[in-house]
C-alpha positions in Angstrom: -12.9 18.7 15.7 -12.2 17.7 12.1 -9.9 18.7 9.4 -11.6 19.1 5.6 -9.0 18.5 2.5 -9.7 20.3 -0.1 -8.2 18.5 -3.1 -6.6 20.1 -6.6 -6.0 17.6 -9.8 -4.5 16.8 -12.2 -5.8 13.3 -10.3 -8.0 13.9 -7.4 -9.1 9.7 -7.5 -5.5 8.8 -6.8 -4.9 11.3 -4.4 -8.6 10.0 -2.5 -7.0 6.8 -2.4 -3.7 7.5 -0.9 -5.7 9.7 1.8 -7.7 6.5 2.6 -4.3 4.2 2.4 -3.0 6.8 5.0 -6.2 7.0 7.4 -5.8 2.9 7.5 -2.1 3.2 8.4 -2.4 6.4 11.1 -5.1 4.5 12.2 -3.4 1.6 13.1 -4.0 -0.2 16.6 -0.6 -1.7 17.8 -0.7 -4.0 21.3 2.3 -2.2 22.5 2.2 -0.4 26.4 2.8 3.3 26.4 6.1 3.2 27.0 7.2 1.0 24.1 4.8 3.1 21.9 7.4 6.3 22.5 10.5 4.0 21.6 9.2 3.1 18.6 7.7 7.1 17.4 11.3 8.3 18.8 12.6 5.1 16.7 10.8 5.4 13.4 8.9 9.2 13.1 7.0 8.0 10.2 5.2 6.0 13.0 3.4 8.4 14.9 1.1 6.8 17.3 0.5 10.1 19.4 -1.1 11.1 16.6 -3.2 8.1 15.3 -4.8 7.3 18.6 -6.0 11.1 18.7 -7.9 10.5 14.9 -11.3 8.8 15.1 -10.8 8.2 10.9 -10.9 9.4 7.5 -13.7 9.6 5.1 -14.1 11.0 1.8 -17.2 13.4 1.6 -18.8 15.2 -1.3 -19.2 18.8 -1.5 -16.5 21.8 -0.5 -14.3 19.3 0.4 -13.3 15.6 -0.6 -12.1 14.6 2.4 -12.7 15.0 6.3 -10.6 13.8 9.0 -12.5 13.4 12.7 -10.4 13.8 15.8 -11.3 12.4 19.2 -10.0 15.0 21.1 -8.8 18.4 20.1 -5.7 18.0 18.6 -2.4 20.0 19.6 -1.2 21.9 17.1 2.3 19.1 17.0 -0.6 16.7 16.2 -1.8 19.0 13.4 1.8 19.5 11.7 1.9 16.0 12.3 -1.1 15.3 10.0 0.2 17.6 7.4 3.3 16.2 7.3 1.4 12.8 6.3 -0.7 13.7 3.9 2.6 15.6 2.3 3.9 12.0 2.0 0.8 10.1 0.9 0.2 12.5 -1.8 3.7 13.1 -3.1 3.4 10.9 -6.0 -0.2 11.7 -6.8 0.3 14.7 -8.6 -2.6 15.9 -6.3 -2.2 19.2 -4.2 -4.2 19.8 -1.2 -5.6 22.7 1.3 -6.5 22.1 4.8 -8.9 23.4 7.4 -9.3 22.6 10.7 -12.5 23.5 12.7 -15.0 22.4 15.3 -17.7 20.3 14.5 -20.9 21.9 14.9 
C-alpha cells in the first residue's frame, strides 16, 4: 500500500523537506528488543516505532502528487492516524497544507 500527499503552497519546497526530515526520523532503526520498544512509544508518543517499522520510506514523486509514502504491510488504520498526526507536526511551521490518500499499489 502507499499513501500519496497532495501538497498546497504558499511553500510546497519547505513543506517537501520537512516530509523527507520526517520519513528519516519515522524511519529510524533503534537496537532496542520489543519490549523496551513499547516503553519508550508508551514513554515518548512522538516516538512511534509501531508505526515506522510498518513504512518502507518516503519519496517525493512528480505528478498528482508530491509525495508517496510505501508501507510494508497494510497498515491499521491506528497506524494511518498515526501517520497523519506526523505529517501535522512536520508541516506545522511550513505554511504548507496537505491531502492524503491511501491505496493499494497496483
Amino acid at each position: 500500500m502507499r499513501s500519496y500527499i497532495k501538497l498546497y503552497g504558499p511553500s510546497i519546497d519547505r513543506g517537501l523537506e520537512a516530509l523527507d526530515k520526517l520519513m528519516r526520523e519515522i524511519t529510524k532503526v533503534y537496537p532496542y528488543g520489543e519490549a523496551i520498544e513499547r516503553i519508550i512509544s508508551i514513554i515518548d508518543p512522538n516516538i512511534d516505532l509501531k508505526t515506522g517499522k510498518s513504512i518502507r520510506g518516503g519519496r517525493e514523486i512528480i505528478g498528482e502528487y508530491d509525495y508517496v509514502v510505501e508501507w510494508a504491510n497494510t497498515p491499521t488504520l491506528e497506524q494511518l492516524r498515526s501517520l497523519i498526526r506526523r505529517i501535522d507536526e512536520a508541516l506545522l511551521y511550513t505554511g504548507c497544507r496537505y491531502t492524503i490518500t491511501t491505496k493499494e499499489t497496483d
